[in-house]
C-alpha positions in Angstrom: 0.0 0.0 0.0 1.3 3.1 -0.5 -0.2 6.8 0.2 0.5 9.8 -1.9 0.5 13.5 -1.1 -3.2 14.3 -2.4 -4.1 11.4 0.4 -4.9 8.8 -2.5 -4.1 5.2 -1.6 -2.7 3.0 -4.3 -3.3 -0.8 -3.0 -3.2 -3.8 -5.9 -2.6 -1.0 -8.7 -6.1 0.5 -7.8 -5.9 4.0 -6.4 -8.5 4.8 -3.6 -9.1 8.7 -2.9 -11.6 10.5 -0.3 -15.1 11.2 -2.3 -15.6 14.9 -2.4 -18.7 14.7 -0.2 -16.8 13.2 2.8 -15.3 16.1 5.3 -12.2 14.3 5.0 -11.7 15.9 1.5 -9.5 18.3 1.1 -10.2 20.8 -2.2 -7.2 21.8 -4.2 -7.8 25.3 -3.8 -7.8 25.1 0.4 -4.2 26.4 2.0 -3.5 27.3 5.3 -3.7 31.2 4.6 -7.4 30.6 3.9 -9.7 33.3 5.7 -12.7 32.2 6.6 -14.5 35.2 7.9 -13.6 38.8 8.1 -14.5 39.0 11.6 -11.2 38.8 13.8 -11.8 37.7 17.5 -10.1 39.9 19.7 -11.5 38.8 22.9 -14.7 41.0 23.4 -16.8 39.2 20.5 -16.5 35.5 21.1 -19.9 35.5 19.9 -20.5 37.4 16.8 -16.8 35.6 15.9 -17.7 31.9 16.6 -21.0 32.2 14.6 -19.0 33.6 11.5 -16.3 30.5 12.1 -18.9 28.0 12.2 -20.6 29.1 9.4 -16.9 29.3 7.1 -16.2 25.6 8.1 -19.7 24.5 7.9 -19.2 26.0 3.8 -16.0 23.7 3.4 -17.6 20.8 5.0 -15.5 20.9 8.3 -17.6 21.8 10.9 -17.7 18.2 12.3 -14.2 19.0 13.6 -15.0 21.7 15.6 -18.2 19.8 17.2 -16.3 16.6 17.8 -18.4 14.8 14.9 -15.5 13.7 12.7 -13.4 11.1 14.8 -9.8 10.4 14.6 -9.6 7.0 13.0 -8.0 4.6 15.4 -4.6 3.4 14.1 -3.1 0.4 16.0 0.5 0.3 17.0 3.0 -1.0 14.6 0.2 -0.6 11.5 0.5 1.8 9.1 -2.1 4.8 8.6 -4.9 4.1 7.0 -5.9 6.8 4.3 -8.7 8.2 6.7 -6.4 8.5 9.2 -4.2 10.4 6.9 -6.9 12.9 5.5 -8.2 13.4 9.4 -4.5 14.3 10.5 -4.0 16.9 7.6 -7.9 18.5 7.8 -6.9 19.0 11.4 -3.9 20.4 10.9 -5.5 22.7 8.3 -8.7 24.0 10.1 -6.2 24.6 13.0 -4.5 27.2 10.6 -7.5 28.7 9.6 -8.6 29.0 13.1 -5.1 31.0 13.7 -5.8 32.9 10.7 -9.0 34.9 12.3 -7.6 35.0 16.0 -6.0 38.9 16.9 -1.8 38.0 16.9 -1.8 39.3 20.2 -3.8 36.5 21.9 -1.7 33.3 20.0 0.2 33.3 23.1 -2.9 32.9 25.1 -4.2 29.9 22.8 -2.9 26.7 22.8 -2.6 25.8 19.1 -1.9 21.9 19.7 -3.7 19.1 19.7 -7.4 18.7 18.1 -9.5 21.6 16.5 -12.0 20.2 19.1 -9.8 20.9 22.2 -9.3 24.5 20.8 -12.8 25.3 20.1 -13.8 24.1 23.7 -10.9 26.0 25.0 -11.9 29.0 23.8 -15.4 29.1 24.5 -14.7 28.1 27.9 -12.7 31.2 28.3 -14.3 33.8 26.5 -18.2 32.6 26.4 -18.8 32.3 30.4 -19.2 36.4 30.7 -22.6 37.1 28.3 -24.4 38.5 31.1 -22.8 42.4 31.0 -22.8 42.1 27.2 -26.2 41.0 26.6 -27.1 43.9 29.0 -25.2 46.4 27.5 -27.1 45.3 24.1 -30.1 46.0 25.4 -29.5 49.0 27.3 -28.4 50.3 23.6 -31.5 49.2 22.1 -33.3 50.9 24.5 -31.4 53.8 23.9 -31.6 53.4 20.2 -33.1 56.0 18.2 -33.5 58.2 14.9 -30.9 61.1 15.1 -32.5 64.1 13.9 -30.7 64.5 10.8 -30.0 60.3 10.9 -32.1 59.1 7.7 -34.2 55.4 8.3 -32.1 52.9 6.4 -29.1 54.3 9.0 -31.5 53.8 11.9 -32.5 50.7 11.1 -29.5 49.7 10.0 -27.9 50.6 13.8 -31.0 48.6 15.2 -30.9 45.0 13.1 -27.0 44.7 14.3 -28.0 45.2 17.8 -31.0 42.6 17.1 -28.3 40.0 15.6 -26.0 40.1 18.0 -28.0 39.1 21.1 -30.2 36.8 18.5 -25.8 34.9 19.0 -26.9 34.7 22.6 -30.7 33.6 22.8 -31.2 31.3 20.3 -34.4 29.5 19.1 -34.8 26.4 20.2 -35.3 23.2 17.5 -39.1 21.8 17.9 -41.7 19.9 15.8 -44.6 21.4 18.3 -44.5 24.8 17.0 -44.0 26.3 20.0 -40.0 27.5 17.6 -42.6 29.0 14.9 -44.5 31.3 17.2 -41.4 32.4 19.7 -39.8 33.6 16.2 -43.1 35.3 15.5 -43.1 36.9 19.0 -39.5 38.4 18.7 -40.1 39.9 14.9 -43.7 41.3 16.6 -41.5 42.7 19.1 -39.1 44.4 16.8 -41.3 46.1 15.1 -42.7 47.8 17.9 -39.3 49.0 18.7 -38.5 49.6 15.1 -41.9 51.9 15.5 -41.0 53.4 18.4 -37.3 54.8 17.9 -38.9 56.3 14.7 -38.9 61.0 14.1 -42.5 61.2 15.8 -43.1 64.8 13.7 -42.2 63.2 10.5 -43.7 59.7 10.8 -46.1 59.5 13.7 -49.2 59.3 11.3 -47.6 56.3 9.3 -46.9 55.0 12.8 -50.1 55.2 13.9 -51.9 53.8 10.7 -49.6 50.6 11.2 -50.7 50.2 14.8 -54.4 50.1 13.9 -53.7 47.0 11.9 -54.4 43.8 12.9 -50.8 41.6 11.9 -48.1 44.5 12.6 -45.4 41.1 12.3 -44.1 41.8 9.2 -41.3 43.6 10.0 -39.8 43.9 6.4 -43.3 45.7 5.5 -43.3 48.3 8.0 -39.7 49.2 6.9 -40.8 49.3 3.5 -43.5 51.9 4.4 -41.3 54.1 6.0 -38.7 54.0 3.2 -41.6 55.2 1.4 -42.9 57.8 3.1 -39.4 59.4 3.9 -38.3 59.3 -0.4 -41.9 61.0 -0.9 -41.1 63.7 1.8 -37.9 64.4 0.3 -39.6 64.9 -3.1 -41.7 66.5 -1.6 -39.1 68.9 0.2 -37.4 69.3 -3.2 -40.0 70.4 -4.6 -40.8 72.9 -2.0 -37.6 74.3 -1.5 -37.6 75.1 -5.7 -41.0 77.1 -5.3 -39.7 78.7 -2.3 -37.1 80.3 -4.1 -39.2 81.2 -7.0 -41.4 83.1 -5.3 -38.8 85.1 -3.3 -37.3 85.8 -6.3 -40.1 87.3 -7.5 -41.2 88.8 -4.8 -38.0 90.8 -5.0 -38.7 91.8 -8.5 -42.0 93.2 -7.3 -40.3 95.4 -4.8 -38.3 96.5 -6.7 -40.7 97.7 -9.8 -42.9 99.4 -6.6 -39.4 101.5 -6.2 -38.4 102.5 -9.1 -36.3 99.3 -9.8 -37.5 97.8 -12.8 -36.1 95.5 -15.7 -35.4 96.8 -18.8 -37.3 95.1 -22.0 -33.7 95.2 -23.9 -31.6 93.6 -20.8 -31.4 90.0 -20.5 -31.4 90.2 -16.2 -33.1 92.9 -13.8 -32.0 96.0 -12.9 -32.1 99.4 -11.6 -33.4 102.3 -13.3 -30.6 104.5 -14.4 -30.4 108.1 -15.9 -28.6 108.6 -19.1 -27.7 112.4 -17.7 -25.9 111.7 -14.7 -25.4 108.0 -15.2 -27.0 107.2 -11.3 -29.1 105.1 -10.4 -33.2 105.1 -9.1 -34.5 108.0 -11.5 -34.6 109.4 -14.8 -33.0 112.1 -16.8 -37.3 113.5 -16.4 -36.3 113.9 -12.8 -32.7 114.5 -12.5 -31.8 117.1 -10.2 -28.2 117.9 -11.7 -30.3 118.5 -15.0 -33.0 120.7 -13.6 -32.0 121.8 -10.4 -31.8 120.2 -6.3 -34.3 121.0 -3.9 -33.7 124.4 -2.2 -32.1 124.6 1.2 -32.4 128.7 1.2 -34.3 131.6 0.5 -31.4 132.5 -1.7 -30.7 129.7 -3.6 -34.6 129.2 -4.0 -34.3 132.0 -6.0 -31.4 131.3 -7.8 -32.4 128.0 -8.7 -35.7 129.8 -10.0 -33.8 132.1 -12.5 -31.4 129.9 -13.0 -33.5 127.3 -15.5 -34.6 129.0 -19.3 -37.9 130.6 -19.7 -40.5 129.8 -17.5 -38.9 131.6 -14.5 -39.6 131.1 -10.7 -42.5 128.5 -11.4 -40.9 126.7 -13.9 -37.8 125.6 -11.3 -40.0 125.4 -8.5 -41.6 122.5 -10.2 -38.8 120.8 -10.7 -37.6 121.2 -7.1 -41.2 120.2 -5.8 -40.7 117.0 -8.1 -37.1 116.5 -7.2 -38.2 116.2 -3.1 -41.2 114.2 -4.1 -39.0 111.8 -5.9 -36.4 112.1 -2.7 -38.8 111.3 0.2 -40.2 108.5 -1.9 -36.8 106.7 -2.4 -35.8 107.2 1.1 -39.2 105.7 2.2 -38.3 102.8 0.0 -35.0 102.3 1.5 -36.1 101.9 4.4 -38.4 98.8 3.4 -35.6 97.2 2.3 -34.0 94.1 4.3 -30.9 93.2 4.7 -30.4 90.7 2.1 -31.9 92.9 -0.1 -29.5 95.4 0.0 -27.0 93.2 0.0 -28.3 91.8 -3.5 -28.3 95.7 -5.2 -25.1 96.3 -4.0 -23.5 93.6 -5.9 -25.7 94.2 -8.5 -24.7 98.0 -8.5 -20.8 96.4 -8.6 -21.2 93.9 -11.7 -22.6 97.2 -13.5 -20.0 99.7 -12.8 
């Protein structure tokens, strides 16, 4: 008999090999660097960590080792292995390094890396599984805790609340039944998830929703109520979108009305809104009709009253005193305008009155 290094036996020139369904069978493409999980255990989540193991090795068909289901094959003294014997020794030796692979370096010297994957596994839960009572506290003092942020959006919230649900799912588990009694637990817990799903939700934004769910009969479905609230919070921000657009349409044009009521209108040849500017002294908020460098300021004096008066054409004395009279008309107006403006306002002619000089 002799055994090769793929663990085929050649007896009687017939070669024997494991059968690919046997847990003994090692796939070509397994190594020792082989990762099965990206969870590393670094001694706080022996939980969360031996789950995600136990489903890797359950994957390559070795789970057996770690439960103590796969047997060493008993090899007398003095006989050589047998080719189970062989593929058991190297499948240990290889779920050993995959177990080293997903352990934090610093705790190797803590862990005892010899013998079977068995031993290991019951060495480590032993040590790290015996203190779930603060941690399964601490869980769900953060899930009672747990609630929408103000500016947290749902799939984030509910996102923070199903890890929290998962990892103490790791330490209360359903038990296996054929009475049912499995089936309605299951139902009891997702019943109860949705009330807290409900209850951590924005109460402004989604109290109605919240209150049309709880006027149903079956609230179970915890999957449907998410989906509703997706809904509702993608129709708000439409919604909000859609709102905000119009808002700043109508301030924009409320501006534009204020500013025709003062003088400030658009000109049909200009392409964007503007002041009203005279083509005599090139300023702006009147016209060369009612310029006052043109046809004389507002008098201050007797004396310049008069001067002003004789001091425009034909028409004497009356003739300027209209203009003057228009001239302070058209000044107590603007100033009275000015003073309705806000902030912003002012703030938006005064760049404008920038781009145009």
């Amino acid at each position: 008999m002799t055994i090769k290094a793929d663990g085929s036996k050649k007896t009687d020139n017939k070669i024997e090999q494991i059968p690919s369904s046997s847990p003994l069978f090692l796939h070509p493409s397994d190594s020792p660097n082989l990762m099965l999980t990206q969870t590393i255990f670094d001694g706080e989540n022996y939980e969360l960590w031996a789950d995600a193991v136990k489903n890797g090795l359950d994957a390559k068909n070795k789970l057996g080792f770690v439960e103590g289901k796969v047997k060493k094959p008993v090899v007398n003294e003095g006989e050589d292995e047998t080719l189970e014997a062989v593929a058991w020794r190297q499948c240990n030796a290889m779920v050993k390094s995959w177990l080293r692979n997903v352990i934090n370096p610093k705790l190797h010297p803590n862990v005892t890396f010899s013998g079977t994957v068995m031993d290991i596994w019951n060495e480590l839960q032993e040590r790290f599984a015996s203190g779930n009572a603060p941690r399964v506290h601490q869980l769900k003092s953060d899930l009672n805790d747990c609630k929408q942020g103000k500016n947290q959006s749902v799939v984030e919230y509910y996102t923070q609340l199903k890890s929290i649900w998962d990892e103490l799912a790791n330490y209360s588990r359903v038990p296996q039944c054929t009475c049912g009694a499995a089936a309605a637990l299951t139902k009891e817990r997702e019943e109860e998830n949705v009330h807290q799903f409900l209850m951590g939700l924005d109460n402004v934004l989604y109290g109605h929703i919240r209150s049309n769910l709880l006027m149903e009969d079956d609230i179970t479905s915890l999957s449907r109520a998410y989906a509703l609230i997706l809904r509702e919070e993608r129709h708000r921000a439409i919604t909000k979108s859609k709102e905000e657009a119009l808002e700043i349409a109508m301030a924009a044009k409320t501006v534009n009305n204020r500013g025709q009521g003062r003088g400030v209108s658009a000109s049909k040849d200009q392409a964007d809104t503007g002041p009203v500017q005279c083509m005599h002294c090139k300023k702006y908020f009147h016209t060369e009709e009612n310029c006052w460098e043109k046809h004389g300021y507002q008098p201050r004096g007797r004396g310049r009253g008069r001067r002003g008066a004789r001091g425009y054409g034909r028409g004497g004395r009356g003739r300027g005193d209209n203009f003057q009279v228009a001239n302070a008309a058209s000044t107590s107006e603007v100033e009275s305008q000015k003073n309705d403006l806000t902030a912003d306002e002012i703030e938006r002619v005064r760049n404008l009155l920038s781009t145009k000089t």
